[in-house]
Steps between C-alpha positions, in 0.01 A plus 500: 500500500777448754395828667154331552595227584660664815271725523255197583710318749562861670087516533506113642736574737295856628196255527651244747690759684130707517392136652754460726441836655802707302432857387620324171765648229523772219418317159788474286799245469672711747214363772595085424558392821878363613553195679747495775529108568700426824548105585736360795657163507426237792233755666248350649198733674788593763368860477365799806140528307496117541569498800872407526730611763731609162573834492410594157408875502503550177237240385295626794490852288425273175217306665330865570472552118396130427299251525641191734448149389557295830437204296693492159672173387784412288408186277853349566718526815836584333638740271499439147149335443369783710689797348374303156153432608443844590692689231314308230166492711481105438552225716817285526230189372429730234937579445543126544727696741556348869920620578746709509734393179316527250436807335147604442552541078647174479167364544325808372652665302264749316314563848422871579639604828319811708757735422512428141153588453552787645784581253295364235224837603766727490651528818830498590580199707799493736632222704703550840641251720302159525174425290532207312724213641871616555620357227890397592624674172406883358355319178220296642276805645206556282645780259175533293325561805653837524593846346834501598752261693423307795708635799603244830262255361767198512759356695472258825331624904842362535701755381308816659796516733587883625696718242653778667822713468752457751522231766196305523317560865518209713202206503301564836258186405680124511477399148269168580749274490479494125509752189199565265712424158784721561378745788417432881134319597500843733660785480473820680767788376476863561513623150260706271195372322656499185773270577288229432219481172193618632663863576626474142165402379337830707763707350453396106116508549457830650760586205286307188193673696627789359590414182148381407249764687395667227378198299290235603672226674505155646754505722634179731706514785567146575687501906708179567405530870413359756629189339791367645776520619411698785717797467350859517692769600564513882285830577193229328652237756467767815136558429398217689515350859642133380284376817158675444467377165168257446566162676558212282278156469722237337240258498389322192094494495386215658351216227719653214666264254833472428524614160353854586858600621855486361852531672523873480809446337490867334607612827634256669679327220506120342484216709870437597785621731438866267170489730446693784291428774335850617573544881288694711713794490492482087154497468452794662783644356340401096165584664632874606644547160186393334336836645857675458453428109121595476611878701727521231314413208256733613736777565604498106155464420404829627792683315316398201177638609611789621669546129167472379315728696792769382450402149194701451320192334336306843180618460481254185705239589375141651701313744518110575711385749501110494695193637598242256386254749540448898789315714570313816707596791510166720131448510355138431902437516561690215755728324397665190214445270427201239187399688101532484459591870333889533844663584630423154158508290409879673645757346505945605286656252445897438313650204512881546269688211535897523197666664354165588179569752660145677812596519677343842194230503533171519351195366414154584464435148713187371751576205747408339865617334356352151222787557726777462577495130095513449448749751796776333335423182177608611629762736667653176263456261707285274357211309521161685699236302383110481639277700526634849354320811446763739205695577521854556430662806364823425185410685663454783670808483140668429355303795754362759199329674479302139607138504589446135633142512391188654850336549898588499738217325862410613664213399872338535697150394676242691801529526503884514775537276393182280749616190796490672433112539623253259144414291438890514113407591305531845364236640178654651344819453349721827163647356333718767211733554437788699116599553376743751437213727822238492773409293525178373799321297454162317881344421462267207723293316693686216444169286179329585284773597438302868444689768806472772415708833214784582502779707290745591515833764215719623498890445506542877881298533608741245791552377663272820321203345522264839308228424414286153073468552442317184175333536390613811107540505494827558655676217334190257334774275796732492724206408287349265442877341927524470502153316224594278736834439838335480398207294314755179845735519744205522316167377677145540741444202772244437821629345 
């Protein structure tokens, strides 16, 4: 029965691979398809194929075997309601989930994350470096989730200071002014890429890679890059001209409220003399180590896929490369994310299916990260389980021309971090749409329901976002279209 069973999903999978252009797979459990699932922390679309002056040559050689989503959305601007939302392919209304300390089976605790299933099929699921939230202590990763331990998944950004034997080379960068927890804002040392977690987290995936070959797997690689601090190794420094990187607008759109920004005080720090006040000089300096961290991110990415294309098992593995959601470095004033505007809300997406007819295509299609549970499911041939919100995206992958949604949904509270405040509740709620046309955001009172501030931004100031147009005649029908759309997927409530 078991045997059939497999059997089955092998001849589902053959079918969609046969629509997607593949050559398809020999039947037999041997044929399942793996997952490689690849995610990267504070990346927004800051890629080459996107047209990014980053230097990320190994994505470029992933984006020639995938599909490109150049407009995928997280549904929550920061990392644990993201990493939740998309891991359990619901939505953090759905989790009752909006920050970072709570974990995800506190409020659900019987909820079946995308891995799990997985496991749950048969595979062997393996977790390394960052996929869930990094949980401060070893205990609070997601242990069911996988076949074995969890490796790098916890501990603090903070702590990813350099490791190395022998005297530690000397800080070329200034350090900001101020540390990130325990290590410099910047750093710039000439050491190797292990020294600090992301080599690490190359090193034990291309190592569990092959461990697991020979069965079917799901395996994560979770980098902790480019999220600050800003401190690559120096030779990811030297890759870039510090004064031909993309010029900087500072300016907050014209017309936008107040509550649609924060006090970047991720980076920055609290309000106080702990603060610093970014100096020409600095920005540039976080700005260049922004890039620094993405070069090197990418570099440890493609030791992983060049352990896979060794490993004999490529031709029947799918690859997603994701962001968990996007970031700000000094545009609209801002450091960070925590915020609705397009640079947070737009996310790198990659979907690479083995002997796709599309592969290096790209789409216009709107998605979503809650759309990737649905979409391995179907890619796969495993059942779907109740619950999820996503939609797959297998058409799209059939038909990149296809547009398969009608809307993408980000939201965020005020204040960002609202449980680190003494009532532990936010007082408003950022609920925003993106449609092929605009995005607009409705802030409404946590409490009443009411309505505090609107914006709205036109495809053609994307993702700079210059100038709030609510109400303005001309985009009347696309406006009134995003309310209609915003108001069915997050209707007024009281709380």
């Amino acid at each position: 029965m078991k045997e059939s069973l497999r059997t089955g999903r092998a001849v589902r999978f053959i079918l969609i691979a046969l629509a997607l252009g593949s050559s398809g797979f020999a039947a037999g459990s041997a044929s399942r398809p793996n997952v490689l699932f690849l995610m990267a922390d504070d990346y927004r679309a800051e890629l080459a194929t996107y047209g990014s002056a980053a230097l990320t040559p190994n994505l470029t050689r992933l984006a020639r075997r995938a599909v490109q989503f150049d407009r995928a959305y997280c549904q929550q601007a920061v990392c644990n309601p993201s990493r939740s939302s998309m891991l359990t392919g619901r939505r953090p209304d759905t989790l009752r989930l909006w920050n970072n300390g709570t974990h995800f089976r506190e409020l659900n605790p019987d909820v079946t994350t995308l891995p799990l299933h997985f496991k749950q099929q048969g595979y062997v699921t393996r977790n390394v470096g960052k996929i869930f939230h990094n949980w401060h202590t070893q205990e609070k990763g997601d242990a069911r989730s996988w076949s074995a331990p969890e490796f790098l998944h916890y501990a603090t950004h903070g702590e990813d200071g350099p490791q190395v034997s022998g005297p530690l080379p000397k800080n070329h960068a200034s350090g900001g002014g101020r540390n990130y927890t325990s290590v410099p804002l910047t750093e710039c040392r000439d050491v190797p890429d292990e020294a600090y977690y992301d080599g690490r987290v190359a090193a034990e995936a291309v190592r569990v890679l092959g461990e697991v070959k020979d069965r079917p797997f799901f395996l994560a690689v979770g980098f902790w890059k480019p999220h600050a601090p800003f401190n690559a190794p120096k030779k990811y420094w030297d890759l870039y001209d510090r004064a031909k990187l993309p010029p900087l607008d500072p300016r907050r759109p014209a017309g936008a409220p107040e509550i649609a920004f924060h006090d970047s005080r991720e980076v920055l720090g609290l309000p106080g003399p702990q603060r610093i006040t970014p100096t020409p000089e600095l920005i540039a300096e976080m700005r260049h180590g922004y890039y620094a961290n993405i070069s090197y991110m990418d570099a440890q990415l493609g030791k992983v896929l060049d352990a896979l294309d060794r490993s004999g098992v490529a031709e029947r593995t799918i690859i997603v490369f994701a962001g968990d959601h996007g970031y700000h470095t000094g545009e609209h004033s801002l450091w960070g994310k925590t915020s609705t505007f397009e640079y947070d809300a737009r996310v790198p997406l990659l979907l690479a299916v083995p002997g796709s007819a599309h592969a290096g295509k790209r789409t216009r299609s709107l998605a979503e990260l809650i759309d990737l549970f649905p979409t391995l499911v179907e890619l796969c041939g495993l059942p779907r389980p109740d619950g999820l919100d996503g939609t797959s995206l297998v058409p799209v992958l059939r038909n990149p021309a296809a547009a398969l949604k009608p809307a993408a949904f980000t939201q965020h509270p005020r204040p960002a971090y609202f449980d680190r405040e003494p009532d532990r509740r936010p007082k408003a709620m950022g609920c925003s749409v993106r449609t092929a046309l605009v995005r607009y955001t409705e802030w409404r009172d946590w409490t009443t329901g009411e309505t505090l501030a609107r914006e709205l931004y036109e495809e053609a100031d994307q993702p700079a976002e210059t100038r709030n147009v609510v109400d303005e005649p001309r985009l009347a029908a696309a406006q009134r279209e995003a309310e209609r759309l915003l108001r069915e997927r997050f209707p007024k409530t009281t709380h």
